[in-house]
BALOBA-1460 file (C-alpha; in Angstrom, 3 decimals):
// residues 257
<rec num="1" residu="x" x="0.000" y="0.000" z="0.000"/>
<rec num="2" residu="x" x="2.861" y="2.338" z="-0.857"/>
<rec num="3" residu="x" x="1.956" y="6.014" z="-1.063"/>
<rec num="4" residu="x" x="1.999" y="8.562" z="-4.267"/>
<rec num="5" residu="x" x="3.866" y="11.817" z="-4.782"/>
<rec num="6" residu="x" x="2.551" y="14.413" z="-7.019"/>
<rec num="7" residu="x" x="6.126" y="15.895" z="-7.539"/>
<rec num="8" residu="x" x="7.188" y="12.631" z="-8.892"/>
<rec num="9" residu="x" x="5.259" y="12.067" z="-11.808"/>
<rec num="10" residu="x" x="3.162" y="9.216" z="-9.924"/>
<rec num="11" residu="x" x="-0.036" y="10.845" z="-10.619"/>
<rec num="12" residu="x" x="-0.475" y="10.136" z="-14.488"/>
<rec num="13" residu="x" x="0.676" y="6.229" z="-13.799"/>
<rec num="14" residu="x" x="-2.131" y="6.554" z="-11.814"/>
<rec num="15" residu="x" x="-4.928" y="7.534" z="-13.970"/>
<rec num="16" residu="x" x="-3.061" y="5.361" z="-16.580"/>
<rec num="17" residu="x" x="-4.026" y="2.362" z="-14.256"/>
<rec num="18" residu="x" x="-7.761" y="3.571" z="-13.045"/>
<rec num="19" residu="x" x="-8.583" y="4.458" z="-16.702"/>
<rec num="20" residu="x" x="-7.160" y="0.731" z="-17.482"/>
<rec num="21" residu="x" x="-8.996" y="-0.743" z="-14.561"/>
<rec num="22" residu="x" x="-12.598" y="1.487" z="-15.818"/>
<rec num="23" residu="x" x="-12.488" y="-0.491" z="-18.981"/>
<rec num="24" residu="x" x="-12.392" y="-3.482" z="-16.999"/>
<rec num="25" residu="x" x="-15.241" y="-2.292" z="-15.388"/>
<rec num="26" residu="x" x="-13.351" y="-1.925" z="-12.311"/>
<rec num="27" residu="x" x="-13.590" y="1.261" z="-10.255"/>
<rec num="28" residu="x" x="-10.195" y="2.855" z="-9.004"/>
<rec num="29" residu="x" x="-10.972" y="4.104" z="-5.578"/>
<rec num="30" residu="x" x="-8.405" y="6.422" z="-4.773"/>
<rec num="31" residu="x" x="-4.506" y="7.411" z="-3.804"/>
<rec num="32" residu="x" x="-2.705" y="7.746" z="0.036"/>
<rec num="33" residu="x" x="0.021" y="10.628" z="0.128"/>
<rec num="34" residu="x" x="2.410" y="9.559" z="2.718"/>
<rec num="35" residu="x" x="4.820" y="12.228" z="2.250"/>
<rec num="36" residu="x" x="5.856" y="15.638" z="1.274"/>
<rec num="37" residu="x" x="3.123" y="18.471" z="1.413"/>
<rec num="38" residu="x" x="0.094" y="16.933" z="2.238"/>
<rec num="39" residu="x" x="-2.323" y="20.352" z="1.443"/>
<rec num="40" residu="x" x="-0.136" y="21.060" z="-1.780"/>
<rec num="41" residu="x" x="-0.231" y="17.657" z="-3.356"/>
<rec num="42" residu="x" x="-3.904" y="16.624" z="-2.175"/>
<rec num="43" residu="x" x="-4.473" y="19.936" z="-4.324"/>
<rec num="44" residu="x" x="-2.426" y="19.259" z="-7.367"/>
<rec num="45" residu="x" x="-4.057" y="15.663" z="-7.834"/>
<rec num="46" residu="x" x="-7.723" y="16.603" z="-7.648"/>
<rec num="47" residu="x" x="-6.626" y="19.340" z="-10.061"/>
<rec num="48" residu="x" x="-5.222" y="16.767" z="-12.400"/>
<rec num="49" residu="x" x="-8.227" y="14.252" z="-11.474"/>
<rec num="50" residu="x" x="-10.540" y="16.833" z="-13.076"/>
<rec num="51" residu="x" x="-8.776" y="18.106" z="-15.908"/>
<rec num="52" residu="x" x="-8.372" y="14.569" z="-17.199"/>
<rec num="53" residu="x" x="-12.174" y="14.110" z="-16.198"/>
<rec num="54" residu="x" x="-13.210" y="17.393" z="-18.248"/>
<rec num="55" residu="x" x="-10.730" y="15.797" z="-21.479"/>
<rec num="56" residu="x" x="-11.469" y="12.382" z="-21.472"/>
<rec num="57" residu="x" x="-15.057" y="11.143" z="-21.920"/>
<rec num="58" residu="x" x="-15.827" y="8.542" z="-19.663"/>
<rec num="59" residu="x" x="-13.958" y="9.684" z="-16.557"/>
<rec num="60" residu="x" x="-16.705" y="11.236" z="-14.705"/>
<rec num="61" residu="x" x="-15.277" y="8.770" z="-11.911"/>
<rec num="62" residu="x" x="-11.850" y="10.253" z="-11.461"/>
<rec num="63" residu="x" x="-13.114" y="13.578" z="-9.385"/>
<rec num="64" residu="x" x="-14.509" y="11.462" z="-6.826"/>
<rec num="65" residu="x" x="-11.457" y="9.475" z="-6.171"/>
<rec num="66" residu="x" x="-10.422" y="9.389" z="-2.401"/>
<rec num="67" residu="x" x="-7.284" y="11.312" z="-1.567"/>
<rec num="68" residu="x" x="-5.917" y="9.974" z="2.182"/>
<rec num="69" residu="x" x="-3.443" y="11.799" z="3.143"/>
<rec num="70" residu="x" x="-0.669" y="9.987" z="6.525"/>
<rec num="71" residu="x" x="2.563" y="10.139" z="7.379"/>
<rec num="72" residu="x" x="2.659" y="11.121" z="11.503"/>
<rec num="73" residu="x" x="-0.504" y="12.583" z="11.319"/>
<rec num="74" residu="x" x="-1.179" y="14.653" z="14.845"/>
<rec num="75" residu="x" x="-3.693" y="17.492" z="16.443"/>
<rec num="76" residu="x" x="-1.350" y="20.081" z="15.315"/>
<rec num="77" residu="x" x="-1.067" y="18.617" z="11.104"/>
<rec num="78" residu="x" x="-4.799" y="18.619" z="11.161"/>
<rec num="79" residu="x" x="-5.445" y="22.234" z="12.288"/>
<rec num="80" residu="x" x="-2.441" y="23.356" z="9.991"/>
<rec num="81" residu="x" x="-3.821" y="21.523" z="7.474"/>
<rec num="82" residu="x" x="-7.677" y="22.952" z="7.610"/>
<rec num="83" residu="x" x="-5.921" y="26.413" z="8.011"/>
<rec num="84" residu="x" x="-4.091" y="25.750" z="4.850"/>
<rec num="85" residu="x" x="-6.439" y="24.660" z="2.672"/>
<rec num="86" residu="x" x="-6.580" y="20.805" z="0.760"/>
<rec num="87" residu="x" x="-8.377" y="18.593" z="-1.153"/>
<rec num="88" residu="x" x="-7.720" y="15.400" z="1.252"/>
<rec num="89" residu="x" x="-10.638" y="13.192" z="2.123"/>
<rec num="90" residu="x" x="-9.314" y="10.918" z="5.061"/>
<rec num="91" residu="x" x="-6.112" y="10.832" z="7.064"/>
<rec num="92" residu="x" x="-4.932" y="8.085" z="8.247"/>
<rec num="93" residu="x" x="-3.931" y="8.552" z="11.841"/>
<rec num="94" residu="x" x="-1.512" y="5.562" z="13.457"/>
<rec num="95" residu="x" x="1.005" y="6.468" z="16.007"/>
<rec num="96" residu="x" x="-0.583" y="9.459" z="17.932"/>
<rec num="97" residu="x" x="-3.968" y="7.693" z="18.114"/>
<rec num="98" residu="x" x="-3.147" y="5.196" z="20.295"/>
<rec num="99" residu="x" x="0.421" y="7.632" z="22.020"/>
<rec num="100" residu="x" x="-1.323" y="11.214" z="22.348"/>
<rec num="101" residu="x" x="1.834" y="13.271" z="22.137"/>
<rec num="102" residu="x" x="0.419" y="16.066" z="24.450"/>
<rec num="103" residu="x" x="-0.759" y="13.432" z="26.574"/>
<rec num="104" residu="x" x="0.546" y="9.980" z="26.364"/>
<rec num="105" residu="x" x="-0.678" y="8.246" z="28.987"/>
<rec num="106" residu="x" x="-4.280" y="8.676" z="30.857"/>
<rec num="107" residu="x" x="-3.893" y="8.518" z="34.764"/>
<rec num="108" residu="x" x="-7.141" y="7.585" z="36.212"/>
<rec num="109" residu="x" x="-7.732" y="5.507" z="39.416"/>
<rec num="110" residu="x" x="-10.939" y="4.128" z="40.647"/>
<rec num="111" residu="x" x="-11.341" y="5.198" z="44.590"/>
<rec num="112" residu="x" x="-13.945" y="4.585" z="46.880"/>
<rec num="113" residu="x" x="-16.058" y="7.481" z="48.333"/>
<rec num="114" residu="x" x="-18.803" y="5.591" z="49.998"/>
<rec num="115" residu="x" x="-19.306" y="2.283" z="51.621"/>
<rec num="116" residu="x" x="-22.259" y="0.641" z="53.121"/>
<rec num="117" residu="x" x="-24.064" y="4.068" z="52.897"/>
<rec num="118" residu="x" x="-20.672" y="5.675" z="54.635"/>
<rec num="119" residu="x" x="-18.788" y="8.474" z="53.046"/>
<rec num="120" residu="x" x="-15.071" y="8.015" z="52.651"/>
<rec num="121" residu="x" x="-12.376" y="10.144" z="51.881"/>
<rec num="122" residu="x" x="-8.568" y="9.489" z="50.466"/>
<rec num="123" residu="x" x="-6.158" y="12.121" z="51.881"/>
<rec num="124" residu="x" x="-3.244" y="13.013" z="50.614"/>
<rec num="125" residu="x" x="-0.601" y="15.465" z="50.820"/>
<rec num="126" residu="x" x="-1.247" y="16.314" z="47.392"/>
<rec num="127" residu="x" x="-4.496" y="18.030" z="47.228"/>
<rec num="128" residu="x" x="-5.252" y="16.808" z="44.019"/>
<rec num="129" residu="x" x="-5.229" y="13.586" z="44.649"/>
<rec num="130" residu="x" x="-7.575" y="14.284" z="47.757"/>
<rec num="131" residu="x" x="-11.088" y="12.495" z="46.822"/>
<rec num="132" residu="x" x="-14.668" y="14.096" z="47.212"/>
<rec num="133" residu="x" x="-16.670" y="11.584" z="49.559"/>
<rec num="134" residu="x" x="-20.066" y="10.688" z="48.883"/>
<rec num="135" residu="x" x="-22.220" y="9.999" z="46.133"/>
<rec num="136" residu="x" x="-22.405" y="12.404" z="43.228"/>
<rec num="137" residu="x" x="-24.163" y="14.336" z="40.357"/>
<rec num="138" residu="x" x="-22.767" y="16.251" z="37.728"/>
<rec num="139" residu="x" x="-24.114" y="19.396" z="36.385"/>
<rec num="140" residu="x" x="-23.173" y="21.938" z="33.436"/>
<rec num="141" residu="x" x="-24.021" y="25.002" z="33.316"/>
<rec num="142" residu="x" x="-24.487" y="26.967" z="30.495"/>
<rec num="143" residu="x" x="-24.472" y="30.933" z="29.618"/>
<rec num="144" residu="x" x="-26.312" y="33.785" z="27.673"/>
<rec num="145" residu="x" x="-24.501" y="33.008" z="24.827"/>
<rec num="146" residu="x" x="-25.334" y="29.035" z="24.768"/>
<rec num="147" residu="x" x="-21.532" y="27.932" z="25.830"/>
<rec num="148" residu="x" x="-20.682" y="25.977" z="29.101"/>
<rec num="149" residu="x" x="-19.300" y="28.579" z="31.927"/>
<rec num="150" residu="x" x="-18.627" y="25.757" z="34.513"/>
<rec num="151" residu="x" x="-19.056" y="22.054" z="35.635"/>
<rec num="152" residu="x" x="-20.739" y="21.503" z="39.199"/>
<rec num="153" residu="x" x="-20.308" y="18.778" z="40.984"/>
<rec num="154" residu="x" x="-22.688" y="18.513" z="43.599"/>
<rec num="155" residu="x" x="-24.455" y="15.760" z="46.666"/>
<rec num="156" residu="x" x="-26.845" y="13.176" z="45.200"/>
<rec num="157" residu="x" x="-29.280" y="14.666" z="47.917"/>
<rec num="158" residu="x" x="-29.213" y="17.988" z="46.560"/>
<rec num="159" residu="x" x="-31.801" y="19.489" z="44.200"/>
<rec num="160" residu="x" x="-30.943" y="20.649" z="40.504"/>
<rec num="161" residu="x" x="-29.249" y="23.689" z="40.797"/>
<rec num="162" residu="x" x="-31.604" y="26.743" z="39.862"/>
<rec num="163" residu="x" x="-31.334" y="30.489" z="39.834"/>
<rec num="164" residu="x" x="-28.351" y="32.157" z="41.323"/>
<rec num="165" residu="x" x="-25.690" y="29.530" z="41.975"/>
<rec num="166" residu="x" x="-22.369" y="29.611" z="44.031"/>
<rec num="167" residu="x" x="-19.517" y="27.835" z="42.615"/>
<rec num="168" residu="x" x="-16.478" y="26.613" z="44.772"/>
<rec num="169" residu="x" x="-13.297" y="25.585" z="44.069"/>
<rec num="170" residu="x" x="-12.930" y="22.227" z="45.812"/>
<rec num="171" residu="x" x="-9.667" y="22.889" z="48.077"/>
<rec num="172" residu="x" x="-9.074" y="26.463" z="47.735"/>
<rec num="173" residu="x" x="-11.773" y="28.372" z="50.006"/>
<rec num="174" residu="x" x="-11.412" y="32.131" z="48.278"/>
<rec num="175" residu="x" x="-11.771" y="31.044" z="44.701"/>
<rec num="176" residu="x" x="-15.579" y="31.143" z="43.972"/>
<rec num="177" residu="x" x="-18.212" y="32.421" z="41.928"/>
<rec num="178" residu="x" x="-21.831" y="33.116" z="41.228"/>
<rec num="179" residu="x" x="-23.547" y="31.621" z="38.348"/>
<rec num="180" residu="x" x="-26.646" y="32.498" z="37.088"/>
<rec num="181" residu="x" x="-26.851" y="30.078" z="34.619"/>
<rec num="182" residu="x" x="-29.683" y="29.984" z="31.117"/>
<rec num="183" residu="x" x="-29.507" y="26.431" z="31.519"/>
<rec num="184" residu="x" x="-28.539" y="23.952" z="33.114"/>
<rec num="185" residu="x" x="-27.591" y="19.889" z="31.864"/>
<rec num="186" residu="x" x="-27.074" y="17.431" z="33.772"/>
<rec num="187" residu="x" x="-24.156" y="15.027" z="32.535"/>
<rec num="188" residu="x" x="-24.487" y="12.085" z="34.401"/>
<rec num="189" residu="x" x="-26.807" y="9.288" z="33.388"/>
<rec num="190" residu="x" x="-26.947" y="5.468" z="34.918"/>
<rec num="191" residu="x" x="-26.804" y="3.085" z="33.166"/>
<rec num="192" residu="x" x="-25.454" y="0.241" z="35.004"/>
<rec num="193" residu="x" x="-26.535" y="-0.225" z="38.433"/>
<rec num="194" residu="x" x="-26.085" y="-3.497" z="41.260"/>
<rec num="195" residu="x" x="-24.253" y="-5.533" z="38.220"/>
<rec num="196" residu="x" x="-27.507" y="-5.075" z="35.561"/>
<rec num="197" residu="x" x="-28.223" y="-2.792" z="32.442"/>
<rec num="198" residu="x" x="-31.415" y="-0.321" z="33.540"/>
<rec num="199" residu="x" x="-30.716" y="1.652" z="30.495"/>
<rec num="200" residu="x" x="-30.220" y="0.540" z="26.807"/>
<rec num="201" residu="x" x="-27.033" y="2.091" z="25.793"/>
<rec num="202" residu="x" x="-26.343" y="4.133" z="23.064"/>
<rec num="203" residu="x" x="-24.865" y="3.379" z="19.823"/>
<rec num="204" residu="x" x="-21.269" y="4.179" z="18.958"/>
<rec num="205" residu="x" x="-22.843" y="7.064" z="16.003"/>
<rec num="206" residu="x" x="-25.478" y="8.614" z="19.482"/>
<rec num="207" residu="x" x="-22.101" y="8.890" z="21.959"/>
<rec num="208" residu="x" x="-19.944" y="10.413" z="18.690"/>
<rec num="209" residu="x" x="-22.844" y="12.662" z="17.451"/>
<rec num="210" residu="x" x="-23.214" y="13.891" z="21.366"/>
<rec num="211" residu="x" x="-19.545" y="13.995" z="21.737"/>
<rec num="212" residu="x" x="-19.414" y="16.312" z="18.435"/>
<rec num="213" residu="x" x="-22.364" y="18.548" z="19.981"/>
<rec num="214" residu="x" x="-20.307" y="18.863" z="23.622"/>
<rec num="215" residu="x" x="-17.474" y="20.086" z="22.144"/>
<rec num="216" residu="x" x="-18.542" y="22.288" z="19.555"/>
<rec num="217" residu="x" x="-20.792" y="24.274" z="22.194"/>
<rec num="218" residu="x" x="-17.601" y="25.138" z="24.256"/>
<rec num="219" residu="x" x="-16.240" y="28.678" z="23.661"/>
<rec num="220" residu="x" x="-13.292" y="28.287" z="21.431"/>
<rec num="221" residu="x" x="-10.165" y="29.593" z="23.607"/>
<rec num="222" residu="x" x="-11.423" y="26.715" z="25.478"/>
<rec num="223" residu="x" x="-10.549" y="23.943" z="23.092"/>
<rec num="224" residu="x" x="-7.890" y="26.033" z="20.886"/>
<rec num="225" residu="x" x="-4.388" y="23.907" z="20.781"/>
<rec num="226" residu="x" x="-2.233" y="26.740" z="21.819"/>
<rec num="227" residu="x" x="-2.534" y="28.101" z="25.618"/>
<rec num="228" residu="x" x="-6.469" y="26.891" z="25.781"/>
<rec num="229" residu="x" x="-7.792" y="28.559" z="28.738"/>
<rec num="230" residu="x" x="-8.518" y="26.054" z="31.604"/>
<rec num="231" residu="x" x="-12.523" y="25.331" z="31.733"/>
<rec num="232" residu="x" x="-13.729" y="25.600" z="35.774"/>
<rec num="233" residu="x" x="-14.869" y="22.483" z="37.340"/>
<rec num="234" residu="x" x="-16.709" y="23.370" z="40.460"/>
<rec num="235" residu="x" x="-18.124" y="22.035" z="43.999"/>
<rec num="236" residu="x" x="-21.494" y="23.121" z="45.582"/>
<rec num="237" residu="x" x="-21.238" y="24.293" z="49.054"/>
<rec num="238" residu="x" x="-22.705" y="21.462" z="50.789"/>
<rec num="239" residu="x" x="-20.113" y="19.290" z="48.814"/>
<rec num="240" residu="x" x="-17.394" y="21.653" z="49.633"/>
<rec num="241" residu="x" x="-18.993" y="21.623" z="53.357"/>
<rec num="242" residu="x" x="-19.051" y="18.128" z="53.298"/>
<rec num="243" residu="x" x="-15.246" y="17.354" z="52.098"/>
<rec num="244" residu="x" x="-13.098" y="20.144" z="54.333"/>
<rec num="245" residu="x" x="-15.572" y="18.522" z="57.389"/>
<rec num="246" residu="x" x="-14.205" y="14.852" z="56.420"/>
<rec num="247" residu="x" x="-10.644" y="16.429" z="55.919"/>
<rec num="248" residu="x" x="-10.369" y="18.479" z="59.006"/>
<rec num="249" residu="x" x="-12.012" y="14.727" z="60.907"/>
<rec num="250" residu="x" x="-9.720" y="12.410" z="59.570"/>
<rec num="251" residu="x" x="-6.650" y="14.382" z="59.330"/>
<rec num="252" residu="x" x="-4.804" y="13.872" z="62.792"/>
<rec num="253" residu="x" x="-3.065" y="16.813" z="64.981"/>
<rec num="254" residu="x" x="0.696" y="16.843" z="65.173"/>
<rec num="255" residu="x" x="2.247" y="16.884" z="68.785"/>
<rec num="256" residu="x" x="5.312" y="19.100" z="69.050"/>
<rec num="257" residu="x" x="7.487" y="18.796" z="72.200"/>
């Protein structure tokens, strides 16, 4: 499955071969580009693809040939790529799809925060790694404008969050906010509970579509490449209430002599 180059006279051999194979009454399906300039050359072959289309009777076909385009394909080729400008159909994306460069490995740890109808806590000296106890619910909250301003975690006891709404960061106690939110979402749907399904899942197309429709409702210098600015992920007060209590309980008092 070796790759064309449009600066190397590949192109014509082929449309020699799909214009061979269309007499056959086979259907050429398209070309990879695995090197060089992907924009330029995905570009200079539908170009040709059409010319020969517009000379040749017959080769109504050759226009909607697929161009793929590889070769270390990453976040940043894609967004210099759709900033450029090409003619490129697919891209074939192998090492950084299953190695994120920016992020090549994802740390996440399953802890417990409630047990027999008990909340538990994990302290740490790292406050980041300090858990929230108790059984949760996620909300997002959403502006004027129709993008997300903030995430709020809050108690499974707590009503939906209406109105004027105070925001807390979970450790540090002056960083807060009022929200008066448009709307409000909440994110967090069960679907497995005790062991059984109570809720048919969704198809792979239902979490993509949604997926597409999350992300393309956040404000952009949220989910730009460069220097994105850091979205807020919030605590209610009685969750924020609730944690510093369990900290300040289970956190013993040094003895100094």
């Amino acid at each position: 499955s070796s790759g064309i180059n449009a600066e190397y006279g590949e192109v014509p051999n082929f449309i020699a071969v799909a214009l061979a194979l269309h007499e056959l009454k086979f259907t050429a399906l398209g070309v990879r580009i695995d090197s060089g300039d992907l924009a330029y050359q995905s570009l200079e072959i539908r170009k040709a693809f059409e010319q020969i289309s517009n000379s040749i009777e017959g080769c109504e076909f050759l226009p909607k040939c697929t161009i793929v385009g590889s070769n270390d394909i990453c976040e940043e080729t894609i967004a210099s790529l759709n900033q450029q400008g090409h003619s490129l159909d697919a891209l074939g994306v192998g090492t950084h799809l299953v190695t994120c460069k920016s992020q090549p490995a994802l740390g996440c740890v399953f802890k417990l925060t409630r047990v027999n109808g008990v909340n538990r806590i994990k302290l740490s000296e790292d406050p980041a790694k300090t858990t929230m106890p108790g059984k949760k619910v996620l909300y997002r909250l959403y502006g004027r404008e129709g993008h997300p301003l903030a995430d709020l975690i809050q108690e499974e006891s707590e009503p939906t969050p209406t109105g004027r709404v105070l925001c807390r960061h979970p450790i540090n106690e002056i960083q807060r906010v009022y929200i008066n939110p448009s709307e409000v979402h909440q994110l967090q749907r069960v679907y497995v509970r005790e062991g059984k399904l109570v809720e048919e899942l969704p198809s792979i197309r239902e979490i993509k579509d949604r997926c597409d429709r999350e992300i393309g409702s956040m404000r952009k210098d949220h989910i730009r490449l460069l220097n994105p600015t850091p979205y807020k992920v919030s605590v209610s007060e009685e969750m924020y209430s609730l944690m510093h209590k369990m900290i300040l309980e289970h956190t013993p008092i040094r003895e100094m002599q």
